[in-house]
C-alpha positions as CSV (number, residue, x, y, z in Angstrom):
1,X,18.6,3.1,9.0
2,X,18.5,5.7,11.5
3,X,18.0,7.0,14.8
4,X,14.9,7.1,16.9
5,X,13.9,8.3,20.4
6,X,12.6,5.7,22.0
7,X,9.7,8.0,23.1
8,X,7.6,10.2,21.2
9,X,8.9,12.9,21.0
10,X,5.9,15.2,20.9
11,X,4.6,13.6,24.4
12,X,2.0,12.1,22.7
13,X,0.6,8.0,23.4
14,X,1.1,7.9,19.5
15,X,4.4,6.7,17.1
16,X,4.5,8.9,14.3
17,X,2.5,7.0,11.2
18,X,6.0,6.9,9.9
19,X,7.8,5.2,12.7
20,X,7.0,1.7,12.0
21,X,8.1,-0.9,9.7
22,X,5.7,-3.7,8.1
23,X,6.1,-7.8,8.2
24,X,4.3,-10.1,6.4
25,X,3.2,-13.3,5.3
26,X,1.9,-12.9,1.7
27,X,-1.8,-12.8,3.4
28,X,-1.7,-10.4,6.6
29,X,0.6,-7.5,7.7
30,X,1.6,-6.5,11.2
31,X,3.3,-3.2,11.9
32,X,5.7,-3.0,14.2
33,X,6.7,0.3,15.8
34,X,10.0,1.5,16.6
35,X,9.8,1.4,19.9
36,X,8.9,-2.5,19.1
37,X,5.3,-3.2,19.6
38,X,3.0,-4.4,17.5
39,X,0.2,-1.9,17.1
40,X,-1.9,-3.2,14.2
41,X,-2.4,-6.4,12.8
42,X,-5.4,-8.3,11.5
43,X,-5.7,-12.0,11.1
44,X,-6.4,-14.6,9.6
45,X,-6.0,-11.5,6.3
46,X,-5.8,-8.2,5.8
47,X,-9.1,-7.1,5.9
48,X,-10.0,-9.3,8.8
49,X,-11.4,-7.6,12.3
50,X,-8.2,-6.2,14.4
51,X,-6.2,-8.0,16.9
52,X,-3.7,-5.2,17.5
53,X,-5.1,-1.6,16.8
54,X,-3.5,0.5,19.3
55,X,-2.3,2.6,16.3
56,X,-6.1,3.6,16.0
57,X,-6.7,3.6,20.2
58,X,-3.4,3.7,22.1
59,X,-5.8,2.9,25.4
60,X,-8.3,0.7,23.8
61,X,-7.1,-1.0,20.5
62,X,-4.8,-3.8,21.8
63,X,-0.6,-4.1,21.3
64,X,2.0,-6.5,21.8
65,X,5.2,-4.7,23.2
66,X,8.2,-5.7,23.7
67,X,11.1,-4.1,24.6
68,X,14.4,-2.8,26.4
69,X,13.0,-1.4,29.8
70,X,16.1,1.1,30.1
71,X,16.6,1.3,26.0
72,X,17.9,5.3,25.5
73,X,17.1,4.7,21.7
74,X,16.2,2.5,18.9
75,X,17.3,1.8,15.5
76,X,15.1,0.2,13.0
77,X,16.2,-1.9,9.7
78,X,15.4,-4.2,7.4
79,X,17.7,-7.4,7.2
80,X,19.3,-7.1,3.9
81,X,16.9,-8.0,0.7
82,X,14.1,-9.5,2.9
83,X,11.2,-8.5,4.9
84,X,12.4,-9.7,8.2
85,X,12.5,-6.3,10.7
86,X,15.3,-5.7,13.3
87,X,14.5,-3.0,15.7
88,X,17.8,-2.6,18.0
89,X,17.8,-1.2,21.8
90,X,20.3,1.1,23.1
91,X,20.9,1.4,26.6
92,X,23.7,2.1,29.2
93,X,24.3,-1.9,30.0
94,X,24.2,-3.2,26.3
95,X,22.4,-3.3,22.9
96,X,19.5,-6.0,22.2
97,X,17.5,-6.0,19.5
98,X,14.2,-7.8,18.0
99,X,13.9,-10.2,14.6
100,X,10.4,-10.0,13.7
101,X,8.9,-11.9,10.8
102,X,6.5,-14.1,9.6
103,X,7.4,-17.3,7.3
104,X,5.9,-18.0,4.6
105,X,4.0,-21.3,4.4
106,X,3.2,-22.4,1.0
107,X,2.1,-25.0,-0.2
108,X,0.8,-26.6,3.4
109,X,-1.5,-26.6,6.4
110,X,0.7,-24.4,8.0
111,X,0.0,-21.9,6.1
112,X,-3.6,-21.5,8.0
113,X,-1.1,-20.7,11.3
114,X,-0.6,-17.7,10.1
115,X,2.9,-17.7,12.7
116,X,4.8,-13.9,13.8
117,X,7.5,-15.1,15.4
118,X,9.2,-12.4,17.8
119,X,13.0,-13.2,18.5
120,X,14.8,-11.1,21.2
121,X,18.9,-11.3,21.7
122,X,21.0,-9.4,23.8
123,X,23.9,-8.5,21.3
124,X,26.1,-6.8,24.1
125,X,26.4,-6.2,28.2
126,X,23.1,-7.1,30.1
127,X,19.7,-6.0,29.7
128,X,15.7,-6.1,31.2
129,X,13.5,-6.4,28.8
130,X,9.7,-6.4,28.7
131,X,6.7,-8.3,27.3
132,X,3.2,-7.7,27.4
133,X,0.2,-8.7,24.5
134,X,-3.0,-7.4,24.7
135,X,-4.6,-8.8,22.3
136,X,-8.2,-6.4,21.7
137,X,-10.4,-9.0,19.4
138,X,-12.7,-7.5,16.4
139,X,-11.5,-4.0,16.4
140,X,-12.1,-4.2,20.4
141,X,-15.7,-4.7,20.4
142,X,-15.2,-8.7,21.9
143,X,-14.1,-10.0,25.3
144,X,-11.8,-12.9,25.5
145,X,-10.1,-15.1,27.9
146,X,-6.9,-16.2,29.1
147,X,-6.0,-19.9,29.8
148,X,-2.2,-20.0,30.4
149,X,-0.8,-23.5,30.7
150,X,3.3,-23.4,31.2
151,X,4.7,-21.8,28.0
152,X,1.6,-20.8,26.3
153,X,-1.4,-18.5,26.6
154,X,-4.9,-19.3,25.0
155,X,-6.2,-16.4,24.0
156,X,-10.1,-17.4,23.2
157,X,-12.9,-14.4,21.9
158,X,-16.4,-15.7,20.3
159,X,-14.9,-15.7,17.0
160,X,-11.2,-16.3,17.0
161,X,-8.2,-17.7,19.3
162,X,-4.7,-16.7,19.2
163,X,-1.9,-19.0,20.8
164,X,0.9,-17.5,22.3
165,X,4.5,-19.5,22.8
166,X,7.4,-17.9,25.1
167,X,10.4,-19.1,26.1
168,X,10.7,-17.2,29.3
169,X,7.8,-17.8,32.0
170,X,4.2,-15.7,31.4
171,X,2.1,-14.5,34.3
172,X,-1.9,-13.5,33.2
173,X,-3.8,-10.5,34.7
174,X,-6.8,-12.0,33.7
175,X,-7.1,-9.8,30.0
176,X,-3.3,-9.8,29.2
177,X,0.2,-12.0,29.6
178,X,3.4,-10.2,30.4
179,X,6.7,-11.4,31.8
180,X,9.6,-9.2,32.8
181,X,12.8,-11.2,32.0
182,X,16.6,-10.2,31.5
183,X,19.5,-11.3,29.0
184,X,23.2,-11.7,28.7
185,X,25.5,-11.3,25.8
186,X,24.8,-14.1,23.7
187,X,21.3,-15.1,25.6
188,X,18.0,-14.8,23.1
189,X,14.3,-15.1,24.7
190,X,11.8,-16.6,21.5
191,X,7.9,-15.1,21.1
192,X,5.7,-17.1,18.7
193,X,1.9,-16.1,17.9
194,X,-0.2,-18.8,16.1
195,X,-3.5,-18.7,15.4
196,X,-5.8,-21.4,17.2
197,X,-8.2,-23.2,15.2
198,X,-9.9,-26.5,14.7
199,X,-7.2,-28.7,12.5
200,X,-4.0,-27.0,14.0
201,X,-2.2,-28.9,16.2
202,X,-0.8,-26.8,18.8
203,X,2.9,-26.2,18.6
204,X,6.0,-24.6,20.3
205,X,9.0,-22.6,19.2
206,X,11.8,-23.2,20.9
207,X,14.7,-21.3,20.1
208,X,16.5,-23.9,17.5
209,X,13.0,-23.7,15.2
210,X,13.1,-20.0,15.1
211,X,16.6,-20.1,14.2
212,X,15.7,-22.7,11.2
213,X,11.9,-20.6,10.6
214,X,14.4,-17.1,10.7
215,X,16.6,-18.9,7.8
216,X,13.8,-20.2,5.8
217,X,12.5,-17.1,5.8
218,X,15.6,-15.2,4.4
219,X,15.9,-17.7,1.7
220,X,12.0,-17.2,0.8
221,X,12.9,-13.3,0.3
222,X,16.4,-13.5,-1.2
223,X,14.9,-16.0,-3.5
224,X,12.1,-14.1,-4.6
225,X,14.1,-10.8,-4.9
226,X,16.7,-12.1,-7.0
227,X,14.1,-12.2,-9.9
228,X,14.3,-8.3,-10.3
229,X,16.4,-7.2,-13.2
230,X,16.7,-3.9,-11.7
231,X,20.6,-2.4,-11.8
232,X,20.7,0.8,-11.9
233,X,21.2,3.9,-9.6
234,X,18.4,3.4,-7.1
235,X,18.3,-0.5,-6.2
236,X,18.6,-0.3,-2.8
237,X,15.1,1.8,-2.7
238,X,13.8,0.3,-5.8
239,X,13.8,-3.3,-4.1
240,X,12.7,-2.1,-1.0
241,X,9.3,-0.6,-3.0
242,X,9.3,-4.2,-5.2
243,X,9.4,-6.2,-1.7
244,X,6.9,-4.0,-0.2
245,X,4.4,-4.6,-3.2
246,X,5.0,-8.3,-2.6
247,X,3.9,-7.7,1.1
248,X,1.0,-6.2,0.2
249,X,-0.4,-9.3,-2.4
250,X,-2.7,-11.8,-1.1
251,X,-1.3,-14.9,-2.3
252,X,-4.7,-16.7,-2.2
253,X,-6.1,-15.1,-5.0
254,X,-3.3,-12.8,-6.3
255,X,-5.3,-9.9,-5.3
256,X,-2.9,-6.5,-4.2
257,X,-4.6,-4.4,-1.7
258,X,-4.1,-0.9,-1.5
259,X,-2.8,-0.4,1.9
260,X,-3.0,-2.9,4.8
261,X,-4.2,-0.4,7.0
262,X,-7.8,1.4,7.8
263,X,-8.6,5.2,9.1
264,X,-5.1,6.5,9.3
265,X,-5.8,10.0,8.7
266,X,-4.7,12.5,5.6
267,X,-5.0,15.2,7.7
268,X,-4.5,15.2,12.0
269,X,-8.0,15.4,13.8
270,X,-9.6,15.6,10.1
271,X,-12.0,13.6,8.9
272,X,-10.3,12.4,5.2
273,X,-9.6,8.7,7.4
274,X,-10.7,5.6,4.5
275,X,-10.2,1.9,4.4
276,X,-8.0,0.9,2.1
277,X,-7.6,-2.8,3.0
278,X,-8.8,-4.1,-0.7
279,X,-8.5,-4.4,-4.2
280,X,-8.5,-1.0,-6.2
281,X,-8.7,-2.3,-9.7
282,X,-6.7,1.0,-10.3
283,X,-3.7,0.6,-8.0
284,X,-3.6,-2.9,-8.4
285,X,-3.3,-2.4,-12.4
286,X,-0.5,0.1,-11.9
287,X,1.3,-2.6,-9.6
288,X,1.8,-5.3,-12.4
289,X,2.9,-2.6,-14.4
290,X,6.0,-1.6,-12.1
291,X,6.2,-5.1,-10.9
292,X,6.6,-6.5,-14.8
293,X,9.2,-3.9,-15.2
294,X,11.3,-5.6,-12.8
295,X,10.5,-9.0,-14.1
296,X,8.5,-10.2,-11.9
297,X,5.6,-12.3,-14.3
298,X,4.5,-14.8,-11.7
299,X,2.5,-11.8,-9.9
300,X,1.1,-10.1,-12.8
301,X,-0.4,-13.7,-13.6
302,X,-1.6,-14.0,-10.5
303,X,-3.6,-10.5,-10.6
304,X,-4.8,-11.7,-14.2
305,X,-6.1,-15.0,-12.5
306,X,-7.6,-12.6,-10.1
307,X,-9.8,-10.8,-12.2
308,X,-10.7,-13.9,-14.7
309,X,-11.5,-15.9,-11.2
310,X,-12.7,-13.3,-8.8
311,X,-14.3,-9.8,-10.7
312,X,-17.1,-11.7,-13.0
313,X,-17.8,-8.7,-15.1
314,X,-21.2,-6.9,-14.6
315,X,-22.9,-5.9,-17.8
316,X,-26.1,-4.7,-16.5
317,X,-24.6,-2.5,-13.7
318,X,-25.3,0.9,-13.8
319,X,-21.9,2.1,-12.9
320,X,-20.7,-0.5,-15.8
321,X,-18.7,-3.9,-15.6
322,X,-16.1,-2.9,-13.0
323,X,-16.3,-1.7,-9.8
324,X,-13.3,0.8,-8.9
325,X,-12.3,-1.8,-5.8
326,X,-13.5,-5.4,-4.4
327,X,-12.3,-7.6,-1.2
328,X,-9.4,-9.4,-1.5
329,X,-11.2,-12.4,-2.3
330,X,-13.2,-10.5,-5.3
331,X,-16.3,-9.3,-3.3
332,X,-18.8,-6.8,-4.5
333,X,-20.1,-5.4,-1.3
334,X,-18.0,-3.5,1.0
335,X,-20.4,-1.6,3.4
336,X,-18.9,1.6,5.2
337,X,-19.4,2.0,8.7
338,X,-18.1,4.0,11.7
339,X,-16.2,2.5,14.7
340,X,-17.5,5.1,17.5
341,X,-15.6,3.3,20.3
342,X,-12.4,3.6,18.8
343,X,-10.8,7.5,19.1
344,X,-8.4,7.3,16.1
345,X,-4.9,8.1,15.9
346,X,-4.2,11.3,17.7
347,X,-7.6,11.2,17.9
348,X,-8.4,11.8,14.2
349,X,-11.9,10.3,14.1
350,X,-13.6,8.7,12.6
351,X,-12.3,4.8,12.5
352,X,-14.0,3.6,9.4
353,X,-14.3,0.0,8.0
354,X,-15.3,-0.8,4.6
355,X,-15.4,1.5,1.9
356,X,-18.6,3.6,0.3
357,X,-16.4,4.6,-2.3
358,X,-17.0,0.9,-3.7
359,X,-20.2,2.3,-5.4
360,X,-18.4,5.4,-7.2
361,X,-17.8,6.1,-10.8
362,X,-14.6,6.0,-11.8
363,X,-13.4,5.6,-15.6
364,X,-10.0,6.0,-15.5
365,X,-10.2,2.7,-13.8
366,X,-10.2,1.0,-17.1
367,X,-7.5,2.3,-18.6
368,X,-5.2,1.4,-16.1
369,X,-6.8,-1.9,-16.4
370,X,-6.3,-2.0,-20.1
371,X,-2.7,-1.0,-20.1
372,X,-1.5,-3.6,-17.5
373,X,-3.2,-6.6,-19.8
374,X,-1.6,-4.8,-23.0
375,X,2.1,-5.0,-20.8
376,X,1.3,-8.4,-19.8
377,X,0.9,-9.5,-23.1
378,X,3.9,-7.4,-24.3
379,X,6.1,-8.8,-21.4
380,X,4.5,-11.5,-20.1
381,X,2.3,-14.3,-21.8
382,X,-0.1,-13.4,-24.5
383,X,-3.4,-13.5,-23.5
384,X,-5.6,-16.3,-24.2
385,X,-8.6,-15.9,-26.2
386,X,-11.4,-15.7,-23.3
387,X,-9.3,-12.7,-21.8
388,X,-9.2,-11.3,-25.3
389,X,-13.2,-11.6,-25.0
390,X,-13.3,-9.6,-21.5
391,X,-11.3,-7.0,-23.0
392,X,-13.1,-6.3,-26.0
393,X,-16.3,-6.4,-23.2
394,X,-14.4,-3.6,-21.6
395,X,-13.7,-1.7,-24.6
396,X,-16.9,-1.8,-26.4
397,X,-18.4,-0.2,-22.5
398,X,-16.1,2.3,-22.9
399,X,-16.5,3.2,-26.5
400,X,-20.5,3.7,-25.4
401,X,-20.1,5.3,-21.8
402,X,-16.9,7.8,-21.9
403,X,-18.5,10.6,-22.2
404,X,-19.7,11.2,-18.7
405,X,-19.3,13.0,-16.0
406,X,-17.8,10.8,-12.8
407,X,-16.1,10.9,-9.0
408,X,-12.6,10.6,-10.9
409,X,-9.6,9.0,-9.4
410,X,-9.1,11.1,-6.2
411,X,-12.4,9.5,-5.1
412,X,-13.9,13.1,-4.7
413,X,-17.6,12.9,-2.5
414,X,-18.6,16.8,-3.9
415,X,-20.5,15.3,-7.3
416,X,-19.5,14.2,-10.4
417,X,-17.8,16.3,-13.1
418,X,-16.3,16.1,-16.4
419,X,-13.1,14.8,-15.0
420,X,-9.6,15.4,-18.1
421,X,-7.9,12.6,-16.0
422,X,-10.9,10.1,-16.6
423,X,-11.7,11.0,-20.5
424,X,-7.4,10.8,-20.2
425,X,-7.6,6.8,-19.3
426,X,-10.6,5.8,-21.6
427,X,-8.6,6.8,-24.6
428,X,-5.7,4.7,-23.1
429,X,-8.2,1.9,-22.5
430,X,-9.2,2.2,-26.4
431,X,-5.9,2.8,-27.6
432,X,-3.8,-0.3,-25.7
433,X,-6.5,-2.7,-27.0
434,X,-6.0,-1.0,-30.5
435,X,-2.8,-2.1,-30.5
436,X,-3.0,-5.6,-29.1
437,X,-5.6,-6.0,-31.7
438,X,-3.4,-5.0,-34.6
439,X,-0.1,-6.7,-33.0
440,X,-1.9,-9.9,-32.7
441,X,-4.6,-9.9,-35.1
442,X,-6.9,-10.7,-33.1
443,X,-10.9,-9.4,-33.9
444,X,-12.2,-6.1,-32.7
445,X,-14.2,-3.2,-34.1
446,X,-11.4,-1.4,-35.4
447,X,-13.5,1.4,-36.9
448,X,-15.7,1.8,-33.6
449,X,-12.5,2.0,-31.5
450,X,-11.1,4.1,-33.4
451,X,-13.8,6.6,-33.9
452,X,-14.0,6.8,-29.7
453,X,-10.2,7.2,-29.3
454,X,-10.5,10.3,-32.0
455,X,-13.4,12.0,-30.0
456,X,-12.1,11.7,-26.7
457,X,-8.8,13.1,-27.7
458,X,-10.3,16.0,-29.9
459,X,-12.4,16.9,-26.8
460,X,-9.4,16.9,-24.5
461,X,-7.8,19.5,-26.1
462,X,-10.6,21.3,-27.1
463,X,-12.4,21.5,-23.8
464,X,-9.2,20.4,-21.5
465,X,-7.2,23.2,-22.4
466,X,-7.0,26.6,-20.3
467,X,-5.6,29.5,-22.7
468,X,-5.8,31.7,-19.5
469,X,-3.6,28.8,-17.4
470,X,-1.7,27.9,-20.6
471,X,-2.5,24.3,-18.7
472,X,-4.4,21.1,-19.4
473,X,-7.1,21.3,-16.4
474,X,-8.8,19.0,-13.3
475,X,-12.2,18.9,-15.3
476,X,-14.0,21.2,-17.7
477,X,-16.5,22.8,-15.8
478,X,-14.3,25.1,-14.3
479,X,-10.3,25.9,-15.1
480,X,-8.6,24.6,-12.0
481,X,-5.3,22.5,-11.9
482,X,-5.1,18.7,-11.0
483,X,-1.4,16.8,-10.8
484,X,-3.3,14.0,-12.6
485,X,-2.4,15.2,-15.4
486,X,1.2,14.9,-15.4
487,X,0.0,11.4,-16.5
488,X,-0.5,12.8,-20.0
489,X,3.2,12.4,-21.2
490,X,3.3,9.3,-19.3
491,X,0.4,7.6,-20.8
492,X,1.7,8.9,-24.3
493,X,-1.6,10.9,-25.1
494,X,1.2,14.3,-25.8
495,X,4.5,14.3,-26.4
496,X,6.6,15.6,-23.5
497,X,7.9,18.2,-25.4
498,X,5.1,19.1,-26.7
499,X,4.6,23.5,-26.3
500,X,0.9,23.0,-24.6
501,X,2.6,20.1,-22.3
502,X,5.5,22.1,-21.2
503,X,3.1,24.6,-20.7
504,X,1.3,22.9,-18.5
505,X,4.4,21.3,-16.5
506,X,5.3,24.9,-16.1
507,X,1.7,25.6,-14.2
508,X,1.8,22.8,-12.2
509,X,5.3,23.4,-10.9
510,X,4.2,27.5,-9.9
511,X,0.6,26.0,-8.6
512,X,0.5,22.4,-7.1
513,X,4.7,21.7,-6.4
514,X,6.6,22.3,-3.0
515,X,10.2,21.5,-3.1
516,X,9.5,18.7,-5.3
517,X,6.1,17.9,-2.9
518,X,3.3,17.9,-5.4
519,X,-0.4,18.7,-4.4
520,X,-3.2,16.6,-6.2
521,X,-5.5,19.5,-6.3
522,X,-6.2,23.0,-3.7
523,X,-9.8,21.5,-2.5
524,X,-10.2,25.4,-1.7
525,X,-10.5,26.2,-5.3
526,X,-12.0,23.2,-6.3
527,X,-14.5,21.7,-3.4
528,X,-14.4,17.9,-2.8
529,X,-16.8,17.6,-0.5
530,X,-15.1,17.1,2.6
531,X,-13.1,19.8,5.3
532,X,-9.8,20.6,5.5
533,X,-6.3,20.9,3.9
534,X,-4.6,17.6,3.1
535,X,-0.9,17.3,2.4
536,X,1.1,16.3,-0.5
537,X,0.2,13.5,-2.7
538,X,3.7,11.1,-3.2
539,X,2.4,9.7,-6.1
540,X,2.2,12.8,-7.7
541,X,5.3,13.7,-6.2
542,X,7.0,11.2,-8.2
543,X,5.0,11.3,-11.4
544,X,5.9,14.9,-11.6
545,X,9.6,13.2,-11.5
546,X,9.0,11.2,-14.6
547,X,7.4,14.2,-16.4
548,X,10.1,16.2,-15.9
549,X,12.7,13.3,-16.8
550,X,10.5,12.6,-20.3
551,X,10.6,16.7,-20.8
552,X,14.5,16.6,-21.1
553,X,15.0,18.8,-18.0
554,X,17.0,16.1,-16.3
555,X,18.8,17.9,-13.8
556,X,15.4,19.2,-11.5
557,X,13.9,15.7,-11.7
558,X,16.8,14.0,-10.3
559,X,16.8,16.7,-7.9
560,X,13.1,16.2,-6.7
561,X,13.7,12.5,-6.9
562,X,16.7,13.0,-4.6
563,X,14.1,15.1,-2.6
564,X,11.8,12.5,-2.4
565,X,13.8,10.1,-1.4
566,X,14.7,12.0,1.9
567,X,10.9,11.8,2.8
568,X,10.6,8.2,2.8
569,X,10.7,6.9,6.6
570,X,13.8,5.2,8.3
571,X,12.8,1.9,6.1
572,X,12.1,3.9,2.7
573,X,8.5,3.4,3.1
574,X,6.2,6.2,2.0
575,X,2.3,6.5,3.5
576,X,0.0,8.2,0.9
577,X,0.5,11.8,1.9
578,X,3.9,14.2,3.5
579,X,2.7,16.7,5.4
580,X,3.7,20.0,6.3
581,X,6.6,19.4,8.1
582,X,7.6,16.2,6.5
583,X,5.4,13.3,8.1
584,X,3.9,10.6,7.0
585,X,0.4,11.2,6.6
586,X,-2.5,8.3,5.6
587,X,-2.9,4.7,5.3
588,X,0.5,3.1,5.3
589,X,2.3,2.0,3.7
590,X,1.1,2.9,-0.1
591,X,1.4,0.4,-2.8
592,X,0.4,2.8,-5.3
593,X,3.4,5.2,-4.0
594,X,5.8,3.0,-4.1
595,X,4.8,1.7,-8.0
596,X,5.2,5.1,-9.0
597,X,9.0,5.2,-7.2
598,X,9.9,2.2,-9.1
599,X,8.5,3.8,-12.5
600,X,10.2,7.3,-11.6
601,X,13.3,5.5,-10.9
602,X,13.0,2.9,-14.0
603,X,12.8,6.2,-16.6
604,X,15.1,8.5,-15.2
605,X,17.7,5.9,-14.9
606,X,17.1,5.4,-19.1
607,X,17.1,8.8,-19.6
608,X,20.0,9.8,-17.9
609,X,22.2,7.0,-19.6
């Protein structure tokens, strides 16, 4: 927890990408600033059209503030082992704050409400405080209208209704509800935003319900928490990542998208802005893993029923069985397109939704695949026979199609090319169902898999290898450095002691690493085919962490995971990228970031004893 100015401090109509914190209800996200509005959140699920995008078009995207009108500064916190956000209010008369949260209704109609309830309090003195939602329907490209009736606003668009419930008295403009109220020590004010739809009854929230909805949502996330067998040094931030991962899983289908936001830029007024509201088969894979390494089975399951339900595999595709990403309720098609009205944040256009990546070549995507059913079945449930089947389906693909060139796992748009990191994860692909094969007995063409996984590891170090950068290289057309890499050790294709690895870890650390900041590539000497710089990659950040931690040299990796640490925002939430001078940069937040924190943390906290 620290402090904030309640103002930008740059001057700008913009929060920093890092100064929010993130609510959920295991099927939609809101983020909620520091200053406390709501500036993006999409309902009925996370890929749905926008309600709240002013983090994308401060004039034109649509909020729901609330706040402290005389408020000198804010503090933002989580309350303790939950997702339930407090954002305080610090002014000359007395200290409010704000509860937000959304419960979690399993198991019942209400779960359809989809209900962020906003509770204010003043804690001490006397304060004004201020509300206004302007809701901004289908990323702002429909009207609505306004039918206010005593406590609650109907908010109506062609498409979707949203049903607002206050405790104080709303006046309209027409567009928009606000109220001005103010609070004493001891007084609370209650917002409640429902959606409206045919089958759900409309209902209040007076301020004894949010009390019992505020407890029952504590309980959900204590509950759910206490699963993690995680003890060691770094719980505190280790939880916060395992509770952020859980915020980002669509309980529906057990889906885990990649971020729950769209277009937040890698680079200010550059043009590296993606959607990343959806399944990467990647990302997701590499979630179970860090999530079965704190126990938690039940969502690993879940993902497993994902792909047996929801990703039917394709075996005439050209691009083969998988695609590297799918909705959140397993859908194929994923068309890209530009949102022209909207400017961006800070004006980084464009706003894109959907994702043309969907159609890319990627084959590392099936090793991460592979590995997180060979730690299921290690650590969770064995797999049953017809998920045996896939995976040899899998397997036998990549046993006939490896050896390709392909847009690798940075998603590059400059051609395909003979990517170390891809050829990298089809020999884990080949060698985790090895060994699931041989632990189980199960049947598999040994001799066939075993012939692939010799190649692709005798080409690897034959045509991998830089003599003149002593370093394992990005792709072998040309002898450039990639931190993808540093997933060799990791992945147990080299020892981490071994003389060419070191070497390596040595190159990587003069060429790609800034006080513990780790650079995926230099797109100067190896063109991806788009403009600009982009900042440091976390997830690099903290796989270069591990690597160091597996190569013995524990002192500099708990060093750079210290350093790490102090990049995280006031919440210890990371976005995809750090930037120059420290920001957050990119979607937000990043599940795949936050896997590899708990993984960095899990190993060093073994190997320092």
């Amino acid at each position: 927890m620290t402090d904030r100015e309640f103002t930008c401090a740059d001057g700008s109509r913009y929060l920093p990408i890092g100064d929010h914190g993130l609510i959920g209800d295991l099927r939609t996200v809101a983020l909620v600033g520091t200053n406390g509005t709501i500036d993006w959140y999409c309902c009925p699920r996370f890929d749905a059209p926008s309600v709240f995008a002013s983090i994308l078009d401060a004039d034109r995207g649509g909020s729901f503030e609330l706040a402290a009108d005389e408020a000198e500064r804010t503090k933002q916190f989580y309350f303790p082992d939950t997702n339930v956000l407090i954002t305080r209010f610090f002014a000359d008369d007395g200290v409010g704050e704000i509860q937000d949260f959304m419960p979690i209704a399993e198991g019942s109609r209400e779960v359809d409400r989809h209900r962020l309830i906003r509770r204010v309090t003043c804690v001490r003195g006397t304060l004004p405080f201020h509300v206004r939602m302007a809701p901004r329907f289908d990323y702002a490209r429909q009207s609505h209208t306004v039918d206010l009736r005593g406590d609650r606003a109907l908010f109506e668009s062609p498409s979707y209704s949203l049903a607002l419930t206050s405790s104080v008295p709303l006046d309209t403009d027409g567009r928009d509800v606000y109220a001005q109220f103010k609070l004493s020590e001891g007084d609370q004010a209650v917002f409640a935003l429902d959606r409206a739809a045919e089958g759900l009854r409309p209902r209040g929230c007076p301020i004894a319900e949010a009390e019992s909805e505020f407890c029952a949502t504590v309980r959900y996330w204590r509950r759910w928490l206490s699963a993690s067998r995680y003890r060691g040094r770094w719980r505190e931030v280790v939880h916060r990542s395992a509770l952020t991962l859980k915020l980002l899983t669509y309980a529906p289908t057990g889906g885990i998208v990649a971020a729950p936001t769209t277009s937040l830029p890698e680079r200010i007024s550059g043009e590296r802005n993606w959607d990343y509201r959806y399944v990467w088969i990647r990302d997701a894979a590499f979630c179970v893993y860090a999530l079965l390494r704190l126990g938690f089975t039940e969502e690993a399951e879940a993902f497993m029923d994902f792909l047996s339900t929801h990703v039917p595999l394709c075996t005439e595709c050209d691009n083969g069985p998988l695609q590297i990403m799918y909705g959140i309720d397993g859908r194929r098609d994923l068309p890209e397109q530009e949102l022209d009205h909207l400017e961006g944040y800070r004006g980084s256009a464009p706003v894109r939704i959907g994702n043309a990546a969907a159609g890319q070549l990627q084959l590392d995507i099936y090793g991460a695949l592979v590995d997180s059913i060979y730690l299921y079945n290690k650590w969770g449930d064995p797999i049953s026979s017809d998920r045996w089947d896939e995976l040899c389906t899998l397997v036998d693909w990549v046993c006939r199609n490896w050896d390709q060139p392909d847009e690798g796992i940075w998603e590059t748009r400059g051609g395909r090319k003979n990517f170390v990191y891809s050829r990298l994860m089809c020999w884990v692909a080949i060698e985790r169902a090895m060994r699931v094969a041989l632990q189980r007995g199960l049947p598999a063409d040994l001799s066939s898999w075993r012939c692939a996984r010799d190649t692709i590891y005798r080409q690897i170090m034959k045509n991998g290898w830089s003599s003149t950068l002593h370093a394992f290289i990005q792709h072998f057309d040309e002898e450039v450095l990639d931190a993808s890499v540093l997933m060799m050790p990791l992945a147990k294709f080299v020892s981490p002691t071994d003389p060419k690895w070191l070497s390596t870890l040595d190159a990587l650390g003069a060429g790609l690493v800034s006080d513990s900041l780790v650079y995926r590539y230099d797109p100067e000497v190896s063109p991806d085919g788009l403009q600009g710089p982009e900042g440091t990659f976390s997830i690099c950040s903290f796989w270069y962490v591990e690597a160091l931690a597996r190569a013995g040299r524990l002192d500099e990796a708990r060093l750079a995971f210290e350093k790490m640490l102090t990049y995280a925002n006031h919440l210890g939430l990371y976005a995809e990228q750090i930037g120059h001078t420290g920001e957050q940069l990119g979607n937000f937040p990043q599940a795949i970031t936050h896997l590899a924190l708990i993984s960095a943390a899990f190993n060093l906290d073994h190997a320092l004893g």
